[in-house]
N, C-alpha and C positions, 0 to 999 in steps of 0.2 A: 685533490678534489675529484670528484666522481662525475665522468660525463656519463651520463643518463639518457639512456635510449628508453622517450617516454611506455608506457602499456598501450598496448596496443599495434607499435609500429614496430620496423623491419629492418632489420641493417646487415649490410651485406649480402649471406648468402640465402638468410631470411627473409629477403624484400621479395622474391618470386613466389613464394608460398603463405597465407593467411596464416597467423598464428593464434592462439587463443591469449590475450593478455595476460601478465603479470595482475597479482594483487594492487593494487596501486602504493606504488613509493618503493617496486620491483623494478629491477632493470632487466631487462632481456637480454641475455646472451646465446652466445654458440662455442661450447667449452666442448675439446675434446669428439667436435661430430655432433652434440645431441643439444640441443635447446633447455637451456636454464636459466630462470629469472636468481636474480643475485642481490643479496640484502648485506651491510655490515653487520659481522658478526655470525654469518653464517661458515661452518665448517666446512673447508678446504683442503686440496693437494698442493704442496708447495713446486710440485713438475707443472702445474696449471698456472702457476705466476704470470708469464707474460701475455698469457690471455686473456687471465684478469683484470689487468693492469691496459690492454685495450679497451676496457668497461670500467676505467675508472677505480678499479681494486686492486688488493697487494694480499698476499696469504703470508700474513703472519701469525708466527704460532698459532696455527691451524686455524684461524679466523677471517674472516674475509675485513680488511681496513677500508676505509677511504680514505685516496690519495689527495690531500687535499691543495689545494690552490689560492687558499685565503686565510691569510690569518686573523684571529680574533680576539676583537680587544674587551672587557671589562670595560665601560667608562662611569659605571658606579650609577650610585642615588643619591636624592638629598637626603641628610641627616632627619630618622624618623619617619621617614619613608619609605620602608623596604625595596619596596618591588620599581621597575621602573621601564618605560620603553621610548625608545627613540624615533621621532616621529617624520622629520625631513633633515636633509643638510644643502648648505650651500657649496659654494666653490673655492671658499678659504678652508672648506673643514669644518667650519662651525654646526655645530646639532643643537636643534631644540625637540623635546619631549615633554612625558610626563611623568612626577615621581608619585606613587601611589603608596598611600597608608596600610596598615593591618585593617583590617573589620574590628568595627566598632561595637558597644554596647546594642545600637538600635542596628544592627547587619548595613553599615555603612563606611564606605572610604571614602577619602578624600585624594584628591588629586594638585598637583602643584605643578607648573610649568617650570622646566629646569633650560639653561641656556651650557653647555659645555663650551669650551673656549679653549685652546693651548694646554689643555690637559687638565682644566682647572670645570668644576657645574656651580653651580650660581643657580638661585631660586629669581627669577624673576614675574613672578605671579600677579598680575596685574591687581589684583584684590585680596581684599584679608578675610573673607568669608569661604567657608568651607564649597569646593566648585569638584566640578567634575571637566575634566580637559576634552574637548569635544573637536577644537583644532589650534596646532600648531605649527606653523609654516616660517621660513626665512628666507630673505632674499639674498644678493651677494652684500647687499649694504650693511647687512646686519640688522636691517629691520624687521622687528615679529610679529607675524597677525595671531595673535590671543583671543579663540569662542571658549567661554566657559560656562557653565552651567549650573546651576543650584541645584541641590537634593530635591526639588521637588520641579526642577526640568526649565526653569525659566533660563534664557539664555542673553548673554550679553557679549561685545564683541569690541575688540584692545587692540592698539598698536604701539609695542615699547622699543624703545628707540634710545643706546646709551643710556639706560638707568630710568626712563621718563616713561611710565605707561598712561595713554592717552585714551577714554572713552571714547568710541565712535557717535556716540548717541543713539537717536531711533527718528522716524518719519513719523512718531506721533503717538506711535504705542510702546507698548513696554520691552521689546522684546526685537535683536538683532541679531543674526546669525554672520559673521565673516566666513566668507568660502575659500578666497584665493589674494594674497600679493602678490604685485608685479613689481620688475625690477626698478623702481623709481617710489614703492611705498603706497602705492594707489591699491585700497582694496576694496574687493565686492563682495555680494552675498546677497540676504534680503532683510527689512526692517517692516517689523508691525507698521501700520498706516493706523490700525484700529482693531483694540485687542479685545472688544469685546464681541468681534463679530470676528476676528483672527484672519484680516486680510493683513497681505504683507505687500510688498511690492520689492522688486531687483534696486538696489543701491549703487552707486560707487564714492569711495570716501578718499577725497586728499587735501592739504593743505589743510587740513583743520575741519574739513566742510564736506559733510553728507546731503547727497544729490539723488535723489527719486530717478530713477530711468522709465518708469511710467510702465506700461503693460499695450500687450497687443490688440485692447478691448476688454479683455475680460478682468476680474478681479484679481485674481493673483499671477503672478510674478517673482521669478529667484534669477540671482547671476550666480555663475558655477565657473567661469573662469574671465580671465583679462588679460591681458598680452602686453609687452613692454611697449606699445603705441598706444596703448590704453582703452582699446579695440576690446569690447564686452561681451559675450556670450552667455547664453543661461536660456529658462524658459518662460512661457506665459500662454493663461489662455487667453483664447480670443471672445470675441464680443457670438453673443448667442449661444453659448453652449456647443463652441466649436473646438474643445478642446484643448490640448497643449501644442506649441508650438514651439520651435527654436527661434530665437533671436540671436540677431546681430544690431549692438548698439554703440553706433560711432559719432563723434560728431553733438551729440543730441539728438541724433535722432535712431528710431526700434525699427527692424527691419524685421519681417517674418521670412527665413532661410529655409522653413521646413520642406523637406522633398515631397510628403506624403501630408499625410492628418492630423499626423500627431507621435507622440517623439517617445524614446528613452535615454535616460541617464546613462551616462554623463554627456555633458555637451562641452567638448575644446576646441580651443583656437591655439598658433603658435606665433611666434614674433615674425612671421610674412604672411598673413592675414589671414592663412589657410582654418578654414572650421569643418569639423567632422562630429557628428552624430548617428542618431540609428531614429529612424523613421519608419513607421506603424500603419500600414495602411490596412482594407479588409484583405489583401493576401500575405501579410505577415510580415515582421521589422529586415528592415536592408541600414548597411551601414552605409553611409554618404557624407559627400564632403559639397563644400560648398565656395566658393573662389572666383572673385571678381565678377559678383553676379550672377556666374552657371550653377546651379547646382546638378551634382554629378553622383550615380548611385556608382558604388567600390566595385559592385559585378561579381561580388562574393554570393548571390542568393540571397533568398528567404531565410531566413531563422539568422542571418546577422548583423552582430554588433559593431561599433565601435567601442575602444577600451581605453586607449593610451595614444598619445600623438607626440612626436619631437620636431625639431625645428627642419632637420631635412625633408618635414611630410612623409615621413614612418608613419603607416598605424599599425596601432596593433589592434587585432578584432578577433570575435569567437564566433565559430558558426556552431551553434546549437545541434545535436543529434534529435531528430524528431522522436525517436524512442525512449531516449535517455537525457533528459534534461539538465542535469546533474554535466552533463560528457558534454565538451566541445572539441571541435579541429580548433586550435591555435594559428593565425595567420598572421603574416608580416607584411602587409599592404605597402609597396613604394610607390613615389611622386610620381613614377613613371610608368603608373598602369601597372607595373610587375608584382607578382608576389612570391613570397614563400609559407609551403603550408609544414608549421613546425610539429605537429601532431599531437595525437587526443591530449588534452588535461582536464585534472580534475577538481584543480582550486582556484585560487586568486590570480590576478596579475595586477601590480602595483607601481610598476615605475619603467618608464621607457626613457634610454638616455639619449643625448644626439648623437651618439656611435653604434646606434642599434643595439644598446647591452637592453636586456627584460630583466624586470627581477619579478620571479614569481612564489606565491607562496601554498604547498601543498595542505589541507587542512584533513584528507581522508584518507592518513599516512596508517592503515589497518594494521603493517608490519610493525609498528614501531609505538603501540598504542595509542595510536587517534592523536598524537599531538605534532604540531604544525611544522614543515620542513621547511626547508628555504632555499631559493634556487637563483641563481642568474643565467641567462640562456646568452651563449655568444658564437657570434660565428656561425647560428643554426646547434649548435650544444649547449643543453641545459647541465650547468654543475653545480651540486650540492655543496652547497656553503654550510661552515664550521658551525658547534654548537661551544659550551663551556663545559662540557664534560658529561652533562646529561641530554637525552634525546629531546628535542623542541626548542624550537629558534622558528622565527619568522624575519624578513627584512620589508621594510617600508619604504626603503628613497635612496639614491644614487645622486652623486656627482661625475663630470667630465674625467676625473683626477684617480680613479676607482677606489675610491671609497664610497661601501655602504652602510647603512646603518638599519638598525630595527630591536628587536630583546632575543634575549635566549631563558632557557630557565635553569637556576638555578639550585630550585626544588621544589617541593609538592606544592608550595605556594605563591612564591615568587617567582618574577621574571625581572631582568637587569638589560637596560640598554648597553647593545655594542656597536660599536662601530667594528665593519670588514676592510682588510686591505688585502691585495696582490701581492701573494707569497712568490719571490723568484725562485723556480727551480725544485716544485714541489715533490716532497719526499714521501712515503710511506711514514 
C-alpha cells in the first residue's frame, strides 16, 4: 500500500522549507538528497529501494510499484447488468449497491439494487419498473433503505427487510426521498406534502407509519440523518424568508440548533446526541457542533465545513483556500477541542469509521488520466487502496472490521463493485 504524503506538504527534512506541490495523486519525496514527487510506474534505481519503500514504493523491474496493504476482491454484478458499484456495508459484511445496465436504444440505463451476502448478490430491487439507484444504505439488521428513481426523475423510497420490500408512502404528494436508516429500521428524508406547488416537508418512517416532522415556519424541510435514539437532524426554512436552518427533532418536537443564519450540507448527528454542521453567516461558513443545548463553533475559521462525524465525536472538516476553491486543509476535529490538520486534498471524503479510519476519494488524479483513486488515511497516513488491474477505483463505506467497499473499473465502460480487506504483511 502506498502511504502518501499529500501535494503540497512536508515530511521530514522537507517540513522546514516550502516546497512547490506534486501534480496531484504525486507523492513527495526526498530520494538520494534532492526532492522528487513519485507515481507508480515511474522509472527507478533498484539502490533507491529502501527509500522508496519509506513512500510507500518498491523498484521493480525498473518501475516504481505500490506496496500495497489491501487486498481486493471482485464481488461481481447482477446477471445483465455489466457494470456495478457498491454503495454501504454493515458489521456482518453484508454490501448493498447498484448493478447498472449497457446503454440502451434511447441513451438510457437501468439500475437494480443488488444485496451480496456470504459471497452470494441477490437482486433485491424493490420495483419492477426500470429506476435509477439514488440510495442504498443497510443497517446491522439487515434492513435496506431503497430511493429510486424513474427516467424522468420522479422518486420513491423502500425498506426491504428478508425478501419483503415495503413502500414508504408520501405526506400527500407524489414523491419521497429516503436519506438515512438507523439501527432499529427507522428512516428519514423528505416527502411531497403537495406536488404541484413542490413543497415537501422532513419525515421519519417506522412501524409501518410515516410521520410529518413539520418545518421551522417556513415551507420546506428535509431530514439528512437520525441516530439509533431516533434523534432527527436535517434542515428547514423559517417563517418570513429567514432562510435555512438546522434542526433538531426529538421527542415530537423541531428545535432550530443553527449557530448563525443559515446552514450548509450535510447536517449529522451520532448515537450520543452530538450534531455538527457548517453555518453561514455575512462573514462566511464555520463548522459547529451543537450539544445539550450549547451550540459551539469547532474554532477552525472562516471558509469551514463540517464533512463526516463518528460516534467518538471525530469530525472530519475542510477549510477552504480563499484562492483556490477547488484546495482544502483536511482536518481531524476531536471531542476534546483537539485537532489534527491532515493536509491539502483535492477530492471527496466519504466515510469516517469510529477508529478514526477516512476513506477519501481523489477525482483530479492528472497522473493517472483523470480517473478516480481511492484512499484510506489512518493514523494521520493516507494509503492508496488497490484497483483490479486497471487505473480507477473509488471506495464509498467502511466498517469497524476493515472492510471497505466501493467499484474499480474494469474497462472503458465498466465498473465492478469490491469489497477491500487488510492484507497482513504487505509485499511489493
Amino acid at each position: 500500500m502506498l502511504l502518501v504524503v499529500l501535494p503540497g506538504s512536508a515530511v521530514s527534512s522537507m517540513r522546514d522549507a516550502p516546497t512547490p506541490p506534486c501534480d496531484v495523486g504525486g507523492v513527495q519525496a526526498v530520494i538520494d538528497g534532492k526532492r522528487a514527487c513519485l507515481w507508480a510506474g515511474l522509472r527507478c534505481r533498484q539502490r533507491f529501494d529502501s527509500r522508496y519503500r519509506r513512500y510507500g514504493f518498491a523498484c521493480t523491474s525498473r518501475g516504481l510499484t505500490i506496496v500495497s496493504r489491501w487486498r481486493i476482491r471482485d464481488i461481481g454484478s447482477l446477471p445483465g447488468f455489466p457494470s456495478a458499484r457498491a454503495m454501504d456495508i454493515n458489521e456482518r459484511g453484508d454490501v448493498v449497491g447498484a448493478s447498472t445496465s449497457e446503454v440502451d436504444d434511447r441513451g438510457r440505463q437501468t439500475d437494480r439494487v443488488f444485496l451480496w451476502r456470504s459471497g452470494r448478490m441477490q437482486d433485491i430491487t424493490a420495483v419492477t419498473w426500470p429506476a435509477h439507484v439514488k440510495v442504498a444504505a443497510i443497517n446491522d439488521a439487515g434492513q435496506v433503505l431503497e430511493t429510486l428513481s424513474t427516467h424522468s426523475g420522479e422518486e420513491h423510497a423502500f425498506e426491504w427487510e428478508n425478501g419483503v420490500s415495503t413502500d414508504l408512502g408520501t405526506l400527500g404528494g407524489a414523491q419521497t426521498h429516503g436519506t438515512a436508516i438507523n439501527a432499529h429500521g427507522e428512516i428519514v428524508g423528505w416527502s411531497e406534502t403537495d406536488s404541484r406547488r413542490s413543497i415537501f416537508h422532513a419525515f421519519s418512517w417506522g412501524g409501518g407509519k410515516m410521520h410529518d416532522l413539520g418545518t421551522l415556519g417556513g415551507k420546506l424541510s428535509s431530514a439528512t440523518a437520525i441516530n439509533a435514539s431516533g434523534q432527527v437532524v436535517g434542515w428547514s426554512y423559517t417563517a418570513n424568508g429567514g432562510g435555512e436552518h438546522v434542526f433538531l427533532s426529538e421527542g415530537g418536537e423541531m428545535r432550530d440548533v443553527t449557530l448563525d443564519s443559515w446552514l450548509g450540507l450535510p447536517v449529522l448527528v451520532n448515537d450520543q446526541g452530538l450534531v455538527v454542521g457548517t453555518s453561514y453567516g455575512n462573514d462566511g461558513g464555520r463548522a459547529f457542533r451543537w450539544e445539550d443545548g450549547a451550540r459551539v463553533d469547532l474554532g477552525l475559521g472562516l471558509r469551514s465545513s463540517a464533512a463526516l462525524l463518528n460516534n467518538r465525536g471525530q469530525v472530519v472538516t475542510l477549510v477552504v483556500e480563499q484562492t483556490e476553491s477547488d484546495v482544502a486543509d483536511l482536518v481531524l476535529w476531536n471531542e476534546d477541542g483537539s485537532y489534527r490538520d491532515l493536509g491539502r486534498w483535492w477530492g471527496t471524503v466519504d466515510a469516517l469509521s469510529d477508529r478514526g479510519q477516512i476513506i477519501r476519494n481523489l477525482w483530479k488524479d492528472k497522473p493517472v488520466g483523470g480517473l478516480p483513486l481511492a484512499f484510506i488515511e489512518e493514523r494521520g497516513r493516507p494509503w492508496i487502496l488497490g484497483n483490479l488491474g486497471l487505473r480507477g477505483a473509488y471506495a464509498s463505506a467502511l466498517n469497524e472490521h476493515d472492510q471497505i467497499v466501493g467499484a474499480a473499473r474494469t474497462g472503458a465502460r465498466h465498473y465492478r463493485a469490491v469489497i477491500w480487506t487488510r492484507r497482513p504483511n504487505p509485499r511489493p
